[in-house]
N, CA, C and O atoms as CSV, one atom per row, in Angstrom:
chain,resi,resn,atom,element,x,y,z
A,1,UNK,N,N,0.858,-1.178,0.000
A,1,UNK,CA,C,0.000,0.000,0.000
A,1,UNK,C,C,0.899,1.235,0.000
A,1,UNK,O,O,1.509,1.693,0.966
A,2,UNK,N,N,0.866,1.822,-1.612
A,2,UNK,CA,C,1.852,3.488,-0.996
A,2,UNK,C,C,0.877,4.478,-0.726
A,2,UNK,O,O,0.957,5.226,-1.700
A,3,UNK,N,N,0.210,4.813,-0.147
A,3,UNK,CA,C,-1.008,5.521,0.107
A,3,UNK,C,C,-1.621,5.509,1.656
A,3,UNK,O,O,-2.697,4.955,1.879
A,4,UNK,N,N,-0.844,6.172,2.727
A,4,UNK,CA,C,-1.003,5.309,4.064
A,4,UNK,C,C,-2.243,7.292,4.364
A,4,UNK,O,O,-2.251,8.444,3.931
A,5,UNK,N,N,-3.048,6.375,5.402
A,5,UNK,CA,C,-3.730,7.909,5.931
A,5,UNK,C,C,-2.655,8.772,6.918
A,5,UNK,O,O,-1.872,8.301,7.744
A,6,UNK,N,N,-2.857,10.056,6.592
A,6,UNK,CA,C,-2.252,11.079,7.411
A,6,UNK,C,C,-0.581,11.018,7.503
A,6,UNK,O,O,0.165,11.131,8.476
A,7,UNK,N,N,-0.299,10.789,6.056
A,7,UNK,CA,C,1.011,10.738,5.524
A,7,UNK,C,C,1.155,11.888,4.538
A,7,UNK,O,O,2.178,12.161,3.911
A,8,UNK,N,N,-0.244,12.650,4.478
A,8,UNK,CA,C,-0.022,14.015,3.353
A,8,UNK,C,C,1.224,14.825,4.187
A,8,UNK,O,O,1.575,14.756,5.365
A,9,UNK,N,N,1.743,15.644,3.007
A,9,UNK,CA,C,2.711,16.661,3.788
A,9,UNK,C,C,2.032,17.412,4.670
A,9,UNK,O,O,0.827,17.511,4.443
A,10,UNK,N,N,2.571,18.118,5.863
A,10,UNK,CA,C,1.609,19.120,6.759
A,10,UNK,C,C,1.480,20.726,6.154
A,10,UNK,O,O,0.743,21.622,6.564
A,11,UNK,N,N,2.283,20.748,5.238
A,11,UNK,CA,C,2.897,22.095,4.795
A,11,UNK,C,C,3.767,21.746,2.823
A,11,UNK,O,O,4.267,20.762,2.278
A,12,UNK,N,N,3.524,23.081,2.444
A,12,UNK,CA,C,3.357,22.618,1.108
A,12,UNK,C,C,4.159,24.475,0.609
A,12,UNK,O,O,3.583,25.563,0.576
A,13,UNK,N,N,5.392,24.186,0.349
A,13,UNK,CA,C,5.950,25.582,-0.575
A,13,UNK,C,C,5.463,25.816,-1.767
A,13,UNK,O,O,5.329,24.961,-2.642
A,14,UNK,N,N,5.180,26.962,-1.856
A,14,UNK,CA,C,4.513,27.007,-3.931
A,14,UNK,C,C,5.455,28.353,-3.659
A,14,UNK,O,O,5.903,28.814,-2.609
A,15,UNK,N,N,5.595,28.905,-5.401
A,15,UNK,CA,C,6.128,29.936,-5.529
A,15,UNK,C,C,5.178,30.521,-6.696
A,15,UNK,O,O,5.171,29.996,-7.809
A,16,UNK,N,N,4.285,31.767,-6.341
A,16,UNK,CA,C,3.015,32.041,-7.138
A,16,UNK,C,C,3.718,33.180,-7.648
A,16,UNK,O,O,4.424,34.071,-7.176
A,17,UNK,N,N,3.220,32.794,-8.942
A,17,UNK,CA,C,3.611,33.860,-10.458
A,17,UNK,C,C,2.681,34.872,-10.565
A,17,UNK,O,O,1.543,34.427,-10.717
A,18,UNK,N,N,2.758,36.095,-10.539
A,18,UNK,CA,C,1.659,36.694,-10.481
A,18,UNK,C,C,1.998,37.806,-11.974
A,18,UNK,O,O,3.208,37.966,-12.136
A,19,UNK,N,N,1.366,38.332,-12.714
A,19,UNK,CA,C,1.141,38.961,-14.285
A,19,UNK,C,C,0.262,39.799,-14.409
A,19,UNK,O,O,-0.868,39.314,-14.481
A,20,UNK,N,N,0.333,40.959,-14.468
A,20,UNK,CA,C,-0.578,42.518,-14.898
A,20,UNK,C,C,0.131,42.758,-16.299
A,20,UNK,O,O,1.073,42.210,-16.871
A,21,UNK,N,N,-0.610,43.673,-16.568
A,21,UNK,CA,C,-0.525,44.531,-17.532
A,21,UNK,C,C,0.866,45.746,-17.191
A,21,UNK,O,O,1.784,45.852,-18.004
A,22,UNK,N,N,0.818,46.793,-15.580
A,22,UNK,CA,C,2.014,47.193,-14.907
A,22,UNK,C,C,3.132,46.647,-14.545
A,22,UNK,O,O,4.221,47.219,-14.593
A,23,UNK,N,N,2.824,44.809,-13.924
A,23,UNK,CA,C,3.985,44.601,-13.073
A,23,UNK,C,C,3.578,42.618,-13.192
A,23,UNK,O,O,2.627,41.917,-13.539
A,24,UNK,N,N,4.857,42.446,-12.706
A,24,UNK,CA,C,5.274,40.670,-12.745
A,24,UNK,C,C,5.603,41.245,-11.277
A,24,UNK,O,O,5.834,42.306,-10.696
A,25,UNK,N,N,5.470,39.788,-11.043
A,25,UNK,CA,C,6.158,39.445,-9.297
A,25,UNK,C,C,5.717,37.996,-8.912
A,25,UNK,O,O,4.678,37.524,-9.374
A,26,UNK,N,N,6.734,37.116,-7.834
A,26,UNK,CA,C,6.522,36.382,-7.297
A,26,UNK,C,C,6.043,36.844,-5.553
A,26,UNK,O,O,6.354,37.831,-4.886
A,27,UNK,N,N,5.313,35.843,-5.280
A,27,UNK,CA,C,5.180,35.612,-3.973
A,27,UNK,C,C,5.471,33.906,-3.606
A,27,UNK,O,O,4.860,32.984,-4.146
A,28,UNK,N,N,6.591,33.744,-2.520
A,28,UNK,CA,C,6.627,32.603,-2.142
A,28,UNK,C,C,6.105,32.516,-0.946
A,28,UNK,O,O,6.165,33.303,-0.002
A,29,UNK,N,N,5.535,31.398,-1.065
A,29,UNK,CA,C,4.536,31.263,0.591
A,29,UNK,C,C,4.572,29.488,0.723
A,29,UNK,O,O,4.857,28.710,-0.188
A,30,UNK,N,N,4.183,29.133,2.180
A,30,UNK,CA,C,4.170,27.830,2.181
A,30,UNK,C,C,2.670,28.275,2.961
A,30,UNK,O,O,2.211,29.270,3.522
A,31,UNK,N,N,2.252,26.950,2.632
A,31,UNK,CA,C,0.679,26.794,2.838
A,31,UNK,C,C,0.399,25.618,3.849
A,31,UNK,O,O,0.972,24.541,3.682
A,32,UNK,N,N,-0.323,25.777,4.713
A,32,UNK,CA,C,-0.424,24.614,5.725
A,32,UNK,C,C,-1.471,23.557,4.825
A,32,UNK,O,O,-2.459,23.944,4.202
A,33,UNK,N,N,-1.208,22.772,4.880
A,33,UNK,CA,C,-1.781,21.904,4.518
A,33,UNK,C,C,-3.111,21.235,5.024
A,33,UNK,O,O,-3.270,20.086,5.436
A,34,UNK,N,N,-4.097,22.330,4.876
A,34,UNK,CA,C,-5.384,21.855,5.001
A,34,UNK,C,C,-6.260,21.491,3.716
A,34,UNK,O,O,-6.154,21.694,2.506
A,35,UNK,N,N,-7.551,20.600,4.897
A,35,UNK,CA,C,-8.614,19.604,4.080
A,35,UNK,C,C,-9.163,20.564,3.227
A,35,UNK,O,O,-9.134,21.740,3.588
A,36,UNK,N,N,-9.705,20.228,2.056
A,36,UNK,CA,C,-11.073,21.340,1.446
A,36,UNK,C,C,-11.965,21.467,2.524
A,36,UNK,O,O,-12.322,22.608,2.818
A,37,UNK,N,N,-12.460,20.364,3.272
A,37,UNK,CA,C,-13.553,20.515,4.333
A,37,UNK,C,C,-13.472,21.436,5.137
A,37,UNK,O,O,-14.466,22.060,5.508
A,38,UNK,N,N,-12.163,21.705,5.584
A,38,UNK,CA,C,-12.380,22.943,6.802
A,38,UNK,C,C,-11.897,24.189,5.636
A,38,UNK,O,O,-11.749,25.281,6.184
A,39,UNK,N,N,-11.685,24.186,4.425
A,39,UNK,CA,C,-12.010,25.429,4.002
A,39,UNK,C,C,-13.327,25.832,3.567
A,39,UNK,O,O,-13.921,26.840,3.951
A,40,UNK,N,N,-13.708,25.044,2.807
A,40,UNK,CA,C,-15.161,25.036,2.539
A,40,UNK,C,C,-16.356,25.371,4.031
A,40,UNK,O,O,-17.372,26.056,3.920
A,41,UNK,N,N,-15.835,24.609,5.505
A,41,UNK,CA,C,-16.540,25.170,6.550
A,41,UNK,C,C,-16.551,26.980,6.898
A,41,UNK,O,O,-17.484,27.678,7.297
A,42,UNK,N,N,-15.070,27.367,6.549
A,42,UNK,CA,C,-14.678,29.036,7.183
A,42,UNK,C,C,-15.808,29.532,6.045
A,42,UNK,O,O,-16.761,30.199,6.448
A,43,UNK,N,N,-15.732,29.304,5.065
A,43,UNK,CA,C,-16.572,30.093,3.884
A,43,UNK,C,C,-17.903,29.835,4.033
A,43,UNK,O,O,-18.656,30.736,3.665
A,44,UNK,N,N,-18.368,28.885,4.456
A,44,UNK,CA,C,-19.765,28.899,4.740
A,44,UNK,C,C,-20.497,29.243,6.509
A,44,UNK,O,O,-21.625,29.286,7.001
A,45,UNK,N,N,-19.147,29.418,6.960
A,45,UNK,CA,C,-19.636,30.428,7.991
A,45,UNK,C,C,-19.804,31.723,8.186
A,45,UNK,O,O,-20.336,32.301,9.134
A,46,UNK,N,N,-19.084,32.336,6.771
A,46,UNK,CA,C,-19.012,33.663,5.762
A,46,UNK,C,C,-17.928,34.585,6.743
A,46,UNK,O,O,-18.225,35.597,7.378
A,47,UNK,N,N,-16.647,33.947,6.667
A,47,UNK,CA,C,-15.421,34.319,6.714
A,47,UNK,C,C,-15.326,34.773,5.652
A,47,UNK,O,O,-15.784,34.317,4.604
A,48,UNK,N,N,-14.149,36.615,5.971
A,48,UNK,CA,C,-13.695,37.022,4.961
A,48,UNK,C,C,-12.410,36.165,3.789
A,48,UNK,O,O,-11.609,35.265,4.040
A,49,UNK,N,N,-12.647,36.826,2.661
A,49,UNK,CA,C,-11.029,36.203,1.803
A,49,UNK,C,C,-9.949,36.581,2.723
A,49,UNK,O,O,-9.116,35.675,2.733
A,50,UNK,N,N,-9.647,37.476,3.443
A,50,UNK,CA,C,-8.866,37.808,4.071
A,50,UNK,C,C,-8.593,36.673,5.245
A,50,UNK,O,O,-7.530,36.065,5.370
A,51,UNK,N,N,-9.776,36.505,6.090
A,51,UNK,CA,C,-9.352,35.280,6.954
A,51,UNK,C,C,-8.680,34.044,6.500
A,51,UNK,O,O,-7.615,33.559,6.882
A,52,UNK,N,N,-9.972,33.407,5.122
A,52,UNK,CA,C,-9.284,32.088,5.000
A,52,UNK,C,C,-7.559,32.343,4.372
A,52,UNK,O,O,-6.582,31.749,4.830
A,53,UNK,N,N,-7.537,32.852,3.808
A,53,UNK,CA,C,-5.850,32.994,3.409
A,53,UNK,C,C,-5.283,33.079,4.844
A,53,UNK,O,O,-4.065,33.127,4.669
A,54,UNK,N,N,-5.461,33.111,5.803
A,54,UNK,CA,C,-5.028,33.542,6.671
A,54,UNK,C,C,-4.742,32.166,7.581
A,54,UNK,O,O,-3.774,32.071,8.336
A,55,UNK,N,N,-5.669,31.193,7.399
A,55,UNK,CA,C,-6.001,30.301,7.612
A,55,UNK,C,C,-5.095,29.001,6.863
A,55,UNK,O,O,-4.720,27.925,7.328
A,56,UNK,N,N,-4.934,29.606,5.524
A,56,UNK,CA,C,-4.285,29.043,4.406
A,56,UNK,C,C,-2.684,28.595,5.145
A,56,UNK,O,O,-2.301,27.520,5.607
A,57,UNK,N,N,-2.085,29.755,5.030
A,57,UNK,CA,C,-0.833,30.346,5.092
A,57,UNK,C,C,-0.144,29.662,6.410
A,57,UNK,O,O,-0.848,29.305,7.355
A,58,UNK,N,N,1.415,29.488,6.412
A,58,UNK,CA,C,1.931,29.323,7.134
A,58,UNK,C,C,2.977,30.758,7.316
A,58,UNK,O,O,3.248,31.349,8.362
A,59,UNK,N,N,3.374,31.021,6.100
A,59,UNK,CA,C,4.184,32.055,5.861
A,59,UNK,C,C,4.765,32.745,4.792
A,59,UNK,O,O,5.327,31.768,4.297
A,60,UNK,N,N,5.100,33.773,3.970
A,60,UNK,CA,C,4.936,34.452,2.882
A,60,UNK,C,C,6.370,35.381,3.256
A,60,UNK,O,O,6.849,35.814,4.303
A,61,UNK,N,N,6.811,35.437,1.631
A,61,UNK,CA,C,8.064,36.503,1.894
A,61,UNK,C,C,7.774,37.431,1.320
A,61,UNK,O,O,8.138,37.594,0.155
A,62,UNK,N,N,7.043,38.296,1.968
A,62,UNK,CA,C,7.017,39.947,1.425
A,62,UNK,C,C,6.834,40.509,2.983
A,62,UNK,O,O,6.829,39.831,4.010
A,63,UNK,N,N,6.701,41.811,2.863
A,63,UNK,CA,C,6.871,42.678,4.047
A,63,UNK,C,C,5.477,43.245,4.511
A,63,UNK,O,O,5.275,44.062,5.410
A,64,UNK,N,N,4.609,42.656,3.735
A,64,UNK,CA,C,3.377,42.950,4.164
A,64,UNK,C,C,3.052,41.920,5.386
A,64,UNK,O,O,3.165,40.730,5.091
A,65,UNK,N,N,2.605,42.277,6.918
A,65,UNK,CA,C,2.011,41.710,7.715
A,65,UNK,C,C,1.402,40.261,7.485
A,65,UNK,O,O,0.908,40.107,6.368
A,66,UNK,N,N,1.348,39.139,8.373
A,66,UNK,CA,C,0.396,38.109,7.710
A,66,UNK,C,C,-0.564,38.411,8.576
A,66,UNK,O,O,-0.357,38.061,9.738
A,67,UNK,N,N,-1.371,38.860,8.383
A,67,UNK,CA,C,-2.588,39.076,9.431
A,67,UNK,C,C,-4.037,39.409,8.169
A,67,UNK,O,O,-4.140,39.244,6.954
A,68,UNK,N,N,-4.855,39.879,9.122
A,68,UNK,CA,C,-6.022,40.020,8.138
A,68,UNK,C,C,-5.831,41.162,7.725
A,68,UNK,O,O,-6.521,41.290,6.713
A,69,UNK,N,N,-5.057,42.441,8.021
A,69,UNK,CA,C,-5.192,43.474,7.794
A,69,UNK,C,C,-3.814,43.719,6.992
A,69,UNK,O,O,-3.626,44.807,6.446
A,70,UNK,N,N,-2.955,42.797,6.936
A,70,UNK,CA,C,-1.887,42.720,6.190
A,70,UNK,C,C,-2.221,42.026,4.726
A,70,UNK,O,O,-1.424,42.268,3.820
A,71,UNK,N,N,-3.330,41.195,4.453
A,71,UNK,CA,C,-3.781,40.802,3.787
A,71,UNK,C,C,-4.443,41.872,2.646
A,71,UNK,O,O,-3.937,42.155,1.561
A,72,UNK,N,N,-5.646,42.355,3.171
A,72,UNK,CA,C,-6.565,43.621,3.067
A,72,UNK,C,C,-5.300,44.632,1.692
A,72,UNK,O,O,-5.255,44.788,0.472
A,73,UNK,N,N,-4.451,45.081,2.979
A,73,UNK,CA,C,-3.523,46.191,2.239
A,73,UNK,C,C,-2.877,45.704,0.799
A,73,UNK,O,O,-2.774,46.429,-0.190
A,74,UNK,N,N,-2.400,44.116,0.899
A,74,UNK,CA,C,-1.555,43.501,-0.358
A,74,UNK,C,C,-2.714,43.331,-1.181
A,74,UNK,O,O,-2.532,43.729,-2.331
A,75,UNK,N,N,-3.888,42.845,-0.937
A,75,UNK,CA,C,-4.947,43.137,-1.938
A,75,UNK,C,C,-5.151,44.449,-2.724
A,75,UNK,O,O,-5.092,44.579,-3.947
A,76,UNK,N,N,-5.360,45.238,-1.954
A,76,UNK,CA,C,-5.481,47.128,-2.282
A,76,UNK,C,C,-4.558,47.632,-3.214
A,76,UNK,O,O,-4.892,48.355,-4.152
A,77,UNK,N,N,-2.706,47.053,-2.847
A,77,UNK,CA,C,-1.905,47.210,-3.221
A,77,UNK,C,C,-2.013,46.452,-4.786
A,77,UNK,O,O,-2.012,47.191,-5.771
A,78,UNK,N,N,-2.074,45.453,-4.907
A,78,UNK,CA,C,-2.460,44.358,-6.379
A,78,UNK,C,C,-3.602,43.783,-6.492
A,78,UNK,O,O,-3.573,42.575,-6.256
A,79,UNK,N,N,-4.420,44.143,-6.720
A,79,UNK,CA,C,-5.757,43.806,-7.055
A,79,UNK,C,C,-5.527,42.265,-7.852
A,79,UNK,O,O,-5.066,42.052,-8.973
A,80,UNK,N,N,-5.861,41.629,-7.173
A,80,UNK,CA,C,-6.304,39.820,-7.996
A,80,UNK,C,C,-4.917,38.926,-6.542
A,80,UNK,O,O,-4.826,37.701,-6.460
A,81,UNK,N,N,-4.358,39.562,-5.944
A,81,UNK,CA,C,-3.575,38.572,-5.562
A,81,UNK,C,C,-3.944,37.488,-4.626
A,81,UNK,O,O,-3.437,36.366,-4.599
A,82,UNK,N,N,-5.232,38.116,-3.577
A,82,UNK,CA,C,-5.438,37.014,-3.039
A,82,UNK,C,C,-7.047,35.943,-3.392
A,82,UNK,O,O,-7.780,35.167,-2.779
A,83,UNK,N,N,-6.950,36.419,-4.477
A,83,UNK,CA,C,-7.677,34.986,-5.765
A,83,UNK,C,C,-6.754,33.979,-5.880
A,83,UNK,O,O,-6.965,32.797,-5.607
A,84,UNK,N,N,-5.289,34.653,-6.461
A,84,UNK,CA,C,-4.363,34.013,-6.865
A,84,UNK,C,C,-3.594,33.150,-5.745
A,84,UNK,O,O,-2.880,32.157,-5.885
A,85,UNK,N,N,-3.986,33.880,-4.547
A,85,UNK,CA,C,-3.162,32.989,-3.370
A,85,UNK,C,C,-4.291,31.973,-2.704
A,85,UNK,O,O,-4.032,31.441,-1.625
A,86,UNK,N,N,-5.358,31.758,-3.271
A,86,UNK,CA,C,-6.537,31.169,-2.695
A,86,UNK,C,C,-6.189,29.849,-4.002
A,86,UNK,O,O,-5.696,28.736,-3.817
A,87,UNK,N,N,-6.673,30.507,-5.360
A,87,UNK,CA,C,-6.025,29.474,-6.566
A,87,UNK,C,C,-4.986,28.518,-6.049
A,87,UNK,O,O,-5.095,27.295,-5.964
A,88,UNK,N,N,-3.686,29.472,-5.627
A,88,UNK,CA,C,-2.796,28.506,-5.642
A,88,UNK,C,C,-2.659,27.534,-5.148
A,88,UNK,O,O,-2.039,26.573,-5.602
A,89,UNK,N,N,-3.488,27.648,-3.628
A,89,UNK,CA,C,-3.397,26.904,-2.366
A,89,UNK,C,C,-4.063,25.555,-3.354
A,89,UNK,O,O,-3.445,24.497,-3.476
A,90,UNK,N,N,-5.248,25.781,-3.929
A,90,UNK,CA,C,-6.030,24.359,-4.914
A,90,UNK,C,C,-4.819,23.691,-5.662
A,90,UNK,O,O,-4.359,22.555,-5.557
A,91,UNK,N,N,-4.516,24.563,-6.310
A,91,UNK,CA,C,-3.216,23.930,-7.277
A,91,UNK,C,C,-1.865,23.578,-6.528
A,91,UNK,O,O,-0.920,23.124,-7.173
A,92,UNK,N,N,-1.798,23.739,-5.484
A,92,UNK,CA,C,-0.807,23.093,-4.748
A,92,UNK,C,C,-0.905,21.826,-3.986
A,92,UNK,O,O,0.097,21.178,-3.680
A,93,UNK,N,N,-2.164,21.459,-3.666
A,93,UNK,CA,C,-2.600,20.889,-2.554
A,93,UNK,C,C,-3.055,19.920,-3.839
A,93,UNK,O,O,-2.854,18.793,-3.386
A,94,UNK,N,N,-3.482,19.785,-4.990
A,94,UNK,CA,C,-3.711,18.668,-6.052
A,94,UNK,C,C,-3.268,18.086,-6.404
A,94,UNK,O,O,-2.258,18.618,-6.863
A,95,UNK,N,N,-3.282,16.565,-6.676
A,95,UNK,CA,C,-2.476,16.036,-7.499
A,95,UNK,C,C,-2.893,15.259,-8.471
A,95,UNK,O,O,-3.854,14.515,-8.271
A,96,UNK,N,N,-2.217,15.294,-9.750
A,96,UNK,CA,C,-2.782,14.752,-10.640
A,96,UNK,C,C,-1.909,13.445,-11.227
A,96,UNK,O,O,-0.784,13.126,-10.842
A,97,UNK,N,N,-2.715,12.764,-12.265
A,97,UNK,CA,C,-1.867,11.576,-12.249
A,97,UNK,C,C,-0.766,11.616,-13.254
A,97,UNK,O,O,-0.929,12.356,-14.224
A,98,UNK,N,N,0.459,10.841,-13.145
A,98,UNK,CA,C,1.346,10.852,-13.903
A,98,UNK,C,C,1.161,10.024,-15.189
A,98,UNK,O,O,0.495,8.989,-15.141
A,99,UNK,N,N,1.792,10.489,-16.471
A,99,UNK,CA,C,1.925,9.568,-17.056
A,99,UNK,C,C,2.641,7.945,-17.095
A,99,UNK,O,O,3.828,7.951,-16.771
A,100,UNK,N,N,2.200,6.900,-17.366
A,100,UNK,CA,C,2.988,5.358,-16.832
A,100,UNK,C,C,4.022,5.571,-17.752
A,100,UNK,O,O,4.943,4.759,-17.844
């Protein structure tokens, strides 16, 4: 059996590409490694985007705060990023199958 329960990683590095029309930039962040279930719960208890990223996150290299209000501002600052840091967390946390 290679497939044992509660052998997922706890924590998961991505390095998110982000693309405007003004500006390119990365953000590297590692993401705790949570279920869809308890994200899907914060959102249907109508938590802000700001929380669940917050929720998401283990840690991020930019100089913006990780908090909700550190969140808020990097949004304000780049409009689409924390779509893109919500996206990523899906596309990180997926896996798809390899070719044999």
């Amino acid at each position: 059996m290679s497939i044992k329960r509660g052998q997922a990683p706890k924590k998961i590095a991505a390095p998110l590409k982000f693309a405007g029309v003004a500006e390119k930039f990365q953000l590297d962040v590692v993401f705790i490694n949570r279920k869809p279930s308890e994200v899907d719960a914060l959102i249907a208890e109508g938590k802000s985007v700001s929380e669940v990223i917050l929720f998401l996150l283990d840690s991020w290299d930019t100089d913006y705060p990780l908090s909700v209000e550190g969140i808020n501002e990097l949004e304000d600052d780049h409009m689409g990023v924390c779509q893109g840091i919500i996206q990523g967390y899906y596309r990180a946390r997926r896996v798809d199958l390899e070719k044999n």
